[in-house]
C-alpha positions as a Markdown table, in Angstrom:
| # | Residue | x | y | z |
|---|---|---|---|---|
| 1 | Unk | -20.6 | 7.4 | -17.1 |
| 2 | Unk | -19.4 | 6.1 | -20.7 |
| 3 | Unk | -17.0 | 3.7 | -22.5 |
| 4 | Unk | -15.0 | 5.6 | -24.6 |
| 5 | Unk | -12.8 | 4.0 | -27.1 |
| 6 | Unk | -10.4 | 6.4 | -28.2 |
| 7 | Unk | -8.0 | 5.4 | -31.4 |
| 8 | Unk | -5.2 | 7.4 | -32.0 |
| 9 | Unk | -1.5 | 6.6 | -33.0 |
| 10 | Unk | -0.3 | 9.5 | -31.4 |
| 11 | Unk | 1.3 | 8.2 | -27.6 |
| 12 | Unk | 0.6 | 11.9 | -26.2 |
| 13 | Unk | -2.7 | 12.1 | -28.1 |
| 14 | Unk | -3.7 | 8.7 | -26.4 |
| 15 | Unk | -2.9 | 9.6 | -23.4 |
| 16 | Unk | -4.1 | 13.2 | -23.0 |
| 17 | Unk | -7.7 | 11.9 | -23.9 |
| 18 | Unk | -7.4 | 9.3 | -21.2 |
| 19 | Unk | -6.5 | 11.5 | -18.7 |
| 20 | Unk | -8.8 | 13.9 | -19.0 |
| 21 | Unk | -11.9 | 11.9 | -19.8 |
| 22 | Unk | -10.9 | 9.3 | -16.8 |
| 23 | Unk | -11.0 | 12.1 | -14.9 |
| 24 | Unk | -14.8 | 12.8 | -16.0 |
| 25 | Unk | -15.5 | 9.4 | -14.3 |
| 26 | Unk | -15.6 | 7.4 | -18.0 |
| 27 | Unk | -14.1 | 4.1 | -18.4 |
| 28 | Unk | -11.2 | 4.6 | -21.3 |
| 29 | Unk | -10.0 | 2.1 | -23.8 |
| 30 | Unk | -7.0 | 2.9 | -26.4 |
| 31 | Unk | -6.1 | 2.0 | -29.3 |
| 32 | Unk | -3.2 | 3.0 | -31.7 |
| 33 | Unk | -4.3 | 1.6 | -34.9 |
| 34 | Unk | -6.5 | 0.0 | -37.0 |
| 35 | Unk | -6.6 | -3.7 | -36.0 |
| 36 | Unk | -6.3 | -2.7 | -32.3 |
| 37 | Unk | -9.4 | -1.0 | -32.7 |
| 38 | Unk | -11.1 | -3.7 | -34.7 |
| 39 | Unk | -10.4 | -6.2 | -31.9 |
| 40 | Unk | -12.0 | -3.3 | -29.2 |
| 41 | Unk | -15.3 | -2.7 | -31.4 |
| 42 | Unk | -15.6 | -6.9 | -31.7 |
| 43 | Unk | -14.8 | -7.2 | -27.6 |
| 44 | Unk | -17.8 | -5.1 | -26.6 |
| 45 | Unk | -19.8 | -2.2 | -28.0 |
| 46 | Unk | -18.2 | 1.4 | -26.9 |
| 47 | Unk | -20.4 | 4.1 | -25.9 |
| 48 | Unk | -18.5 | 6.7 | -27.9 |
| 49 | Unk | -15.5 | 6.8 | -30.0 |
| 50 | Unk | -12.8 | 9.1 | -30.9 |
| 51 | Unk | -11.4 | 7.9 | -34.3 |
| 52 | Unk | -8.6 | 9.5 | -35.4 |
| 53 | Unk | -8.5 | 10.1 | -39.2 |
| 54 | Unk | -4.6 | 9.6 | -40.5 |
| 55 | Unk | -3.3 | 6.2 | -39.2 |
| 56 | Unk | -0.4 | 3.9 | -40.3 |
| 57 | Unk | -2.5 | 0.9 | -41.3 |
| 58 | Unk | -5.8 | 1.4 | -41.8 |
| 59 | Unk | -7.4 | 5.4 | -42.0 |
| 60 | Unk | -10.3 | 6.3 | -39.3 |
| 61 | Unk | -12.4 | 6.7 | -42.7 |
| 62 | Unk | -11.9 | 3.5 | -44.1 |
| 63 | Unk | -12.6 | 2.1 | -40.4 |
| 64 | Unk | -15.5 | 3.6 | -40.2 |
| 65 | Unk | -17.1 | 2.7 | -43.8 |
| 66 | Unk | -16.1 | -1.0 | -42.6 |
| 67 | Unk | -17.8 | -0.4 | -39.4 |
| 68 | Unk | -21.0 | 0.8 | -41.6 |
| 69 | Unk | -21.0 | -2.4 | -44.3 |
| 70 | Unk | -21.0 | -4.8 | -41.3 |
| 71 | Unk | -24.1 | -3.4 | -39.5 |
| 72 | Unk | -21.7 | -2.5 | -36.3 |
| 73 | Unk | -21.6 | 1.4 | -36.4 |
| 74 | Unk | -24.4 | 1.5 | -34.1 |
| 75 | Unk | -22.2 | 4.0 | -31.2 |
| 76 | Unk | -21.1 | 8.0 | -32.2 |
| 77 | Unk | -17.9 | 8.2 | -33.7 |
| 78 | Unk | -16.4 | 11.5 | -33.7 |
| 79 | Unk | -13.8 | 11.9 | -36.2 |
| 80 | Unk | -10.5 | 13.8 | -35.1 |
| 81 | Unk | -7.4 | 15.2 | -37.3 |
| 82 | Unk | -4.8 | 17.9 | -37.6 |
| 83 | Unk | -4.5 | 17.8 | -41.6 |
| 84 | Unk | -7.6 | 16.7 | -42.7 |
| 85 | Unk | -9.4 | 18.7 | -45.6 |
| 86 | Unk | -13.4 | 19.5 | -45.2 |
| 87 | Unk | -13.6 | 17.0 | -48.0 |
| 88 | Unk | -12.6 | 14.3 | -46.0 |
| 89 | Unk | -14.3 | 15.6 | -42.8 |
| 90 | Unk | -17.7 | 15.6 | -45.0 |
| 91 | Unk | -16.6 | 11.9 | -46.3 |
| 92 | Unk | -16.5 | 10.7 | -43.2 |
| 93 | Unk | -20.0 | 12.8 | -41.6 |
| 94 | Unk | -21.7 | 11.0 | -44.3 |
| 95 | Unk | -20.3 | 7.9 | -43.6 |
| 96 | Unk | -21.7 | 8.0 | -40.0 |
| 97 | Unk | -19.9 | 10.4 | -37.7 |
| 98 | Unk | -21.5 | 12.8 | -36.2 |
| 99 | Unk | -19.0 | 15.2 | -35.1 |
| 100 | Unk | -15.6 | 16.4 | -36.0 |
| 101 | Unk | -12.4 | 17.8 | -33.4 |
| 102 | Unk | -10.2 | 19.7 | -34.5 |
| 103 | Unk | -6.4 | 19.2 | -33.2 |
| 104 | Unk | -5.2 | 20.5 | -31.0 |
| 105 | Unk | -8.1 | 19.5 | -28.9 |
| 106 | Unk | -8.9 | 22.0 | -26.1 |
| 107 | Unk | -10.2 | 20.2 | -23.1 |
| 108 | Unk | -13.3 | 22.3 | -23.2 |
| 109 | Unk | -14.1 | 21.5 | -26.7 |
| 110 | Unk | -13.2 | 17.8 | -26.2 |
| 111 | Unk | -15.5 | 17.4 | -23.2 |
| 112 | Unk | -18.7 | 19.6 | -25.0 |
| 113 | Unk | -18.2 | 17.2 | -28.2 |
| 114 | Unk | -18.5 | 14.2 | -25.8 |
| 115 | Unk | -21.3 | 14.8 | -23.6 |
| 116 | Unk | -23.3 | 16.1 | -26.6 |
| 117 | Unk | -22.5 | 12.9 | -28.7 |
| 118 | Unk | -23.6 | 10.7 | -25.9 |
| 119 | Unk | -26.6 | 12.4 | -25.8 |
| 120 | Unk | -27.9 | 10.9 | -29.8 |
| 121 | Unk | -30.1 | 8.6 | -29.6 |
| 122 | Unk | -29.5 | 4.7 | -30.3 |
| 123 | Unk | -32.1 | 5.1 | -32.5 |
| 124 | Unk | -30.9 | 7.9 | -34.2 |
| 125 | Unk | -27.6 | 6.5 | -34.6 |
| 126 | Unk | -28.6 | 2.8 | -36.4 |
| 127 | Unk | -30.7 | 4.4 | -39.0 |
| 128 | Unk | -28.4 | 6.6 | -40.0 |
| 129 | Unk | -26.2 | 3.8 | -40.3 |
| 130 | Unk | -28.5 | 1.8 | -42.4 |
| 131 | Unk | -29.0 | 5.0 | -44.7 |
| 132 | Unk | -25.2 | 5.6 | -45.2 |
| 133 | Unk | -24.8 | 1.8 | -46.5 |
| 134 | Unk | -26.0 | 3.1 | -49.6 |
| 135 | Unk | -23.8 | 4.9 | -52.1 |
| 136 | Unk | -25.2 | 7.9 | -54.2 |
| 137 | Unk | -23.6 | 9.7 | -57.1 |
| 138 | Unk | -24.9 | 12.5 | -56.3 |
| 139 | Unk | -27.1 | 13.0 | -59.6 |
| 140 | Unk | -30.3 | 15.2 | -59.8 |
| 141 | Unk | -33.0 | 13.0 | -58.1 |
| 142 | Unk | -37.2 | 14.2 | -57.9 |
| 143 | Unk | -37.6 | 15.8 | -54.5 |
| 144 | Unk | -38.9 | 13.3 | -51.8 |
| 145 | Unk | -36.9 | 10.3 | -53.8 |
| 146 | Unk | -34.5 | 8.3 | -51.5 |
| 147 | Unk | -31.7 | 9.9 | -53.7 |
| 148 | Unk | -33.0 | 13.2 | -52.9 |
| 149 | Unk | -33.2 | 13.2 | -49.2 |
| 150 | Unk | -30.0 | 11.6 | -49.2 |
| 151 | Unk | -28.5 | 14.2 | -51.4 |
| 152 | Unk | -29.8 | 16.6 | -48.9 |
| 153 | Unk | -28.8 | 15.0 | -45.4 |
| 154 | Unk | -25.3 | 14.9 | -47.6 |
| 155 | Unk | -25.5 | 19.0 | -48.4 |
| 156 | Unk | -26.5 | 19.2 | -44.7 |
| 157 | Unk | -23.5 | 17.4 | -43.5 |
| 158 | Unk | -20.9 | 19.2 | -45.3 |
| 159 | Unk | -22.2 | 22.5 | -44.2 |
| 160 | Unk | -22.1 | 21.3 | -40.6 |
| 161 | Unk | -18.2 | 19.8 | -40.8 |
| 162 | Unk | -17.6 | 23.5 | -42.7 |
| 163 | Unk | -18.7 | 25.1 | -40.0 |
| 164 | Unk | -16.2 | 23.8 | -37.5 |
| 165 | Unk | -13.3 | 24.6 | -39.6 |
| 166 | Unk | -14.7 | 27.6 | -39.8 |
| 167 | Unk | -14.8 | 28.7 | -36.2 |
| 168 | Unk | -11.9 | 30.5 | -36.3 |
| 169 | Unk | -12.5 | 32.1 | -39.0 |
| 170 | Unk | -14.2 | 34.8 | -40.7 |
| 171 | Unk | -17.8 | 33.8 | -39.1 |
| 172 | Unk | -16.2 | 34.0 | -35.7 |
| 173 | Unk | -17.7 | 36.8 | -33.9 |
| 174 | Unk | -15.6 | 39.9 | -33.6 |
| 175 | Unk | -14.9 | 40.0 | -30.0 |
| 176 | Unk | -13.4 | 36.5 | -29.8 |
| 177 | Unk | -10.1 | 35.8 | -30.7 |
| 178 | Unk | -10.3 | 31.7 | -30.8 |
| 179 | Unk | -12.6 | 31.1 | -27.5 |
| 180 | Unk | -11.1 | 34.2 | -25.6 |
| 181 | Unk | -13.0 | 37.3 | -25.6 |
| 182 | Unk | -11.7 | 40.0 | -26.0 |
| 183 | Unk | -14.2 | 42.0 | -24.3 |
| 184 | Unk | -12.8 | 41.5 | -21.1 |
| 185 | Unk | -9.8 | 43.0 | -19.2 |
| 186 | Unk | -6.5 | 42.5 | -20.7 |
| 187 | Unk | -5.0 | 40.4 | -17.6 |
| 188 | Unk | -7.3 | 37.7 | -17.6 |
| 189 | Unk | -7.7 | 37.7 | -21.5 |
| 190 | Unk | -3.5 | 37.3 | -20.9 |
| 191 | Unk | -4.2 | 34.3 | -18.9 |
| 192 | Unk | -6.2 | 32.8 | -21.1 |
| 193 | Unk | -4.4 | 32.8 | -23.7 |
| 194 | Unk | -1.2 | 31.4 | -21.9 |
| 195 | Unk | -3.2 | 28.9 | -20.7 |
| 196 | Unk | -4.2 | 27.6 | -24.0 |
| 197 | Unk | -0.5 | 27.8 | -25.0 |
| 198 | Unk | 0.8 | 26.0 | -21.8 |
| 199 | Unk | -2.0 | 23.5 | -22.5 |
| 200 | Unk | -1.3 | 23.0 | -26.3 |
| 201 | Unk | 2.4 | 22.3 | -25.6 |
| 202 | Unk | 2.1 | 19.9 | -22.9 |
| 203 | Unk | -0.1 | 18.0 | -25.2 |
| 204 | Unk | 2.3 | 18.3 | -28.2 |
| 205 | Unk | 5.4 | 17.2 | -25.9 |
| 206 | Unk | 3.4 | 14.4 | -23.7 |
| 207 | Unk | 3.9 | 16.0 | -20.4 |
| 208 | Unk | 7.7 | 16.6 | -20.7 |
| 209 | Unk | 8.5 | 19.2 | -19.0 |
| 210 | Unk | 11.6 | 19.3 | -20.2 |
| 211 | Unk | 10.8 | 19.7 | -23.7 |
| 212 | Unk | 8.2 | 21.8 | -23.1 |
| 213 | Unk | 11.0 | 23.8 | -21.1 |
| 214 | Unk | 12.6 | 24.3 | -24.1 |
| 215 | Unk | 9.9 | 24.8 | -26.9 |
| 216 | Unk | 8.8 | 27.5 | -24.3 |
| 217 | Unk | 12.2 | 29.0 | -24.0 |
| 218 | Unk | 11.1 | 29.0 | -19.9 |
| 219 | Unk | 13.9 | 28.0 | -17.0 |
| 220 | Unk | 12.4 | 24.8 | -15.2 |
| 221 | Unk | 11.3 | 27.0 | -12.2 |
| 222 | Unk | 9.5 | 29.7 | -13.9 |
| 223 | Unk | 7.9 | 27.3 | -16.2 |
| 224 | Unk | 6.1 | 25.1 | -13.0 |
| 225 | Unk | 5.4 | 28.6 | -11.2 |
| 226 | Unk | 4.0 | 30.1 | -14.3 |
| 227 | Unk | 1.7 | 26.5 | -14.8 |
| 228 | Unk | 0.6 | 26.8 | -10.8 |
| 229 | Unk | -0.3 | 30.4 | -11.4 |
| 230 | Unk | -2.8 | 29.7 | -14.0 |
| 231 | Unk | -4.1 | 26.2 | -12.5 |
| 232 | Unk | -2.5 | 24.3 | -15.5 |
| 233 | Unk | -2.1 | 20.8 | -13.5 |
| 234 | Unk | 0.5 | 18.6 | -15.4 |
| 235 | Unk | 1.3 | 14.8 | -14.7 |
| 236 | Unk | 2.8 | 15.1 | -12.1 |
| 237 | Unk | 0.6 | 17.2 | -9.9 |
| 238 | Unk | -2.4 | 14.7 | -10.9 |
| 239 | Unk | -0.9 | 11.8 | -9.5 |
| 240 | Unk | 0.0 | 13.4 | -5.9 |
C-alpha cells in the first residue's frame, strides 16, 4: 500500500480522504496548508499527493511549481478544486500533475484517480519534471525542436484536463446521467442517485448528521434508515 499526503484546508475534505483511503490499507498524512505541506514533502517522499488548488497561504499551483524548481516533484500530484477554471487545471498539468478531481469527489472516482496515479512510473514522473523546469512562450518552434515537443505535450495536456470537466457534459454518453445509467430500471437508478446525494452531503457537512438532517429536510430517524437502506456507512457506523 501507499503514502498519500493529502493537502487540503477543508476539515471535512481532510478527513473524508483519510477515511476512505485508510480504509484502502494506505498510510495517510494531512496537511491544511502550504507550509504544513512543505514540512511533509521535506520529512519523507510521499507516494502520491492530493494537492488541493485554492489555499489560504500558498495555492496548490504555486506549491507545485516550487516543488518542480527544487528538483523534489519526483511523486504524482493530482491536483483537486471546486472553482478552478480549465486554465488553471492545464497550468498546473503542465507544471507536473498528472491528473485532476473534480469536487465533490465520489469515492469511486477518488479511488480510480489513485490507483492509476500510483501506477506512473518513477521514471516517467522525474523527467517530466525536469522538462516542465523550462518555461516556453509558446511561439511557433520547427517541428522536432525542444520548443515544439514541448508545445505539444502542453496542447496534449489541456485537452486531457478539458476532458474531465467535460465529463458531464455534452461528450457524456447519452444513457448516463453523471455515472448512473439510465439504461437500467428506475429503482436502482433511484438508489443511485440518492446515494450520490447522501454521499455528497455528508462530505459537505463533515459527518454531522445533524446538519445533514436539516440540509436534507429528513427527521433524524428516516435519515439513518434511509442511509442503512442504501449501505451509506457514516462515522459512526465505521468506528463500531
Amino acid at each position: 500500500m501507499a503514502r498519500i499526503l493529502v493537502v487540503d484546508d477543508e476539515v471535512g475534505i481532510r478527513e473524508l480522504l483519510f477515511e476512505i483511503l485508510y480504509d484502502e490499507g494506505h498510510t495517510v498524512e494531512l496537511a491544511e496548508n502550504a507550509a504544513q505541506a512543505r514540512a511533509a514533502r521535506q520529512r519523507a517522499r510521499p507516494d502520491l499527493v492530493l494537492l488541493d488548488i485554492w489555499m489560504p497561504d500558498t495555492d496548490g499551483v504555486t506549491l507545485l511549481r516550487e516543488w518542480g524548481s527544487q528538483g523534489l516533484l519526483d511523486m504524482p500530484v493530482v491536483m483537486m478544486s471546486g472553482h478552478a477554471t480549465i486554465d488553471t487545471a492545464v497550468e498546473a498539468t503542465r507544471i507536473g500533475a498528472i491528473d485532476f478531481l473534480e469536487k465533490p469527489i465520489t469515492m469511486q472516482k477518488l479511488l480510480t484517480t489513485v490507483v492509476s496515479a500510483l501506477k506512473r512510473p518513477m521514471r516517467e514522473l522525474q523527467a517530466a519534471a525536469q522538462k516542465n523546469l523550462a518555461q516556453g512562450d509558446g511561439a511557433a518552434a520547427p517541428a522536432g525542436s525542444a520548443q515544439a515537443v514541448k508545445a505539444a505535450d502542453g496542447a496534449a495536456a489541456e485537452a486531457s484536463v478539458a476532458g474531465v470537466f467535460a465529463e458531464e457534459a455534452d461528450e457524456a454518453p447519452e444513457n448516463l446521467l453523471g455515472n448512473i445509467s439510465l439504461d437500467q430500471p428506475l429503482r436502482d437508478a433511484r438508489d443511485e442517485f440518492e446515494r450520490t446525494y447522501f454521499e455528497y452531503h455528508l462530505a459537505r457537512e463533515n459527518n454531522s448528521m445533524t446538519r445533514v438532517s436539516e440540509r436534507t429536510g429528513l427527521e433524524r430517524t428516516h435519515l439513518y434508515r434511509k442511509l442503512k437502506q442504501l449501505g451509506v456507512e457514516t462515522r459512526k457506523q465505521r468506528n463500531t
